[in-house]
C-alpha positions in Angstrom: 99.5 -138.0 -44.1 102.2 -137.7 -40.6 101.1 -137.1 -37.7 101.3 -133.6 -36.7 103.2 -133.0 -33.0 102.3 -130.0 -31.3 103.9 -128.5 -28.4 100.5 -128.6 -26.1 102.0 -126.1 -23.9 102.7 -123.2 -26.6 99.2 -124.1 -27.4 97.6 -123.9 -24.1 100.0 -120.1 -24.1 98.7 -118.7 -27.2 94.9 -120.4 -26.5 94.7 -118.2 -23.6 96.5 -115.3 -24.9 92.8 -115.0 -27.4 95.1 -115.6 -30.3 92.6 -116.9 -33.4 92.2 -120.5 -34.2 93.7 -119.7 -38.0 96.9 -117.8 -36.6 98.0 -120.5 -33.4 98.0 -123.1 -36.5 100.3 -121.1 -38.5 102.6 -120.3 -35.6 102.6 -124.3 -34.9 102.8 -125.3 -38.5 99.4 -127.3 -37.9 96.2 -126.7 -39.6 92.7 -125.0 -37.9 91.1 -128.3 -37.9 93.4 -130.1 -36.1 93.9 -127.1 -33.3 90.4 -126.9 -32.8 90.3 -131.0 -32.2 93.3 -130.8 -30.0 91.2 -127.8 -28.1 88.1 -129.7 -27.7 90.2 -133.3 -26.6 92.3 -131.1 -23.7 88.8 -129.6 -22.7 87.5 -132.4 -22.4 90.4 -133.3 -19.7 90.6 -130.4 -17.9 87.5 -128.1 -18.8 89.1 -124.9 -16.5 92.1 -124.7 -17.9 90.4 -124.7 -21.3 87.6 -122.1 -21.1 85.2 -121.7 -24.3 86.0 -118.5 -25.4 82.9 -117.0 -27.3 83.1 -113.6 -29.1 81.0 -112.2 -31.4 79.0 -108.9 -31.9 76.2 -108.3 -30.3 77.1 -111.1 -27.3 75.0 -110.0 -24.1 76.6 -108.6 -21.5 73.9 -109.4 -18.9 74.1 -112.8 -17.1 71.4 -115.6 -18.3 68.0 -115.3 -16.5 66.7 -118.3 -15.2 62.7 -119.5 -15.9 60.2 -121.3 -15.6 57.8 -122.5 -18.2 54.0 -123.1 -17.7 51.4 -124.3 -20.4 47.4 -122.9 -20.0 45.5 -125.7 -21.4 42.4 -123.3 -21.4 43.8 -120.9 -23.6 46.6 -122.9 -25.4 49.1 -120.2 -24.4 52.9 -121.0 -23.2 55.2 -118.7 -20.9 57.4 -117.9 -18.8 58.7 -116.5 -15.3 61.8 -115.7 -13.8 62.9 -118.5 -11.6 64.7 -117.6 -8.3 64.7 -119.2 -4.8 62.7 -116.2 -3.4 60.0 -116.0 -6.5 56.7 -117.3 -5.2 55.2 -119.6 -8.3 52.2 -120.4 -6.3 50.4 -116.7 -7.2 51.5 -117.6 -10.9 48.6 -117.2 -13.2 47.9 -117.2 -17.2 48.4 -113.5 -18.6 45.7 -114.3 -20.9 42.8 -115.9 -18.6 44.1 -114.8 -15.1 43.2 -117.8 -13.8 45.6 -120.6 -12.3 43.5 -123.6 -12.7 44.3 -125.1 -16.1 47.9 -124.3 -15.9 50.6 -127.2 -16.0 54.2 -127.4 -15.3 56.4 -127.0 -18.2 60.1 -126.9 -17.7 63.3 -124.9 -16.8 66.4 -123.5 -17.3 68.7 -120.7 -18.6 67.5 -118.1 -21.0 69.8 -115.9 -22.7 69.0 -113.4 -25.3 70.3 -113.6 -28.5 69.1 -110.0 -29.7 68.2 -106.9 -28.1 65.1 -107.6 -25.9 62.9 -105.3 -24.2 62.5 -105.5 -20.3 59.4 -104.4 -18.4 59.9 -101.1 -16.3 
């Protein structure tokens, strides 16, 4: 099988443009595969010119929340908090014993919602 040569800046044009995977390897004669492994190669050089472009229905509109996770080793219950540099973690206590002494430090990060979720009023 050749080796296909693809003008990388038409890509990088028609990437931007939102233009799907399936219809920028028609216009280049190449096939989806390939596109998609160019993509993710010139990503990996220059990761803003190439952002990820994710649509799909139901994608949140709100921006990620960042928590905490804690572990009550009385009850055997996990949560989590939000975690901002003005949240105080030190009044942080189990919602089911209301007690602070059996709880251990779990980790942290992003949380995004994948479905509709409910948030306290």
């Amino acid at each position: 099988m050749a080796n296909e040569i693809v003008n990388k800046e038409q890509l990088h044009k028609l990437f931007l443009a939102g233009m799907p995977l399936k219809e920028i390897a028609n216009q280049l004669n190449s096939k989806p595969g390939s596109i998609r492994t160019m993509i993710y190669h010139e990503r990996q050089r220059n990761p803003h010119e190439w952002p990820h472009r994710i649509q799909y229905p139901g994608k949140p509109k709100e921006q990620p929340l960042m928590m905490h996770s804690y572990e009550c080793t009385d009850c055997a219950t996990r949560f989590a908090v939000e975690d901002y540099d003005d949240i105080d973690h030190s009044v942080t206590v189990c919602p089911i014993c209301r007690s602070d002494q059996h709880l251990q430090d779990g980790s942290y990060g992003r949380f995004i919602a994948t479905s509709v979720s409910r948030r306290a009023e």
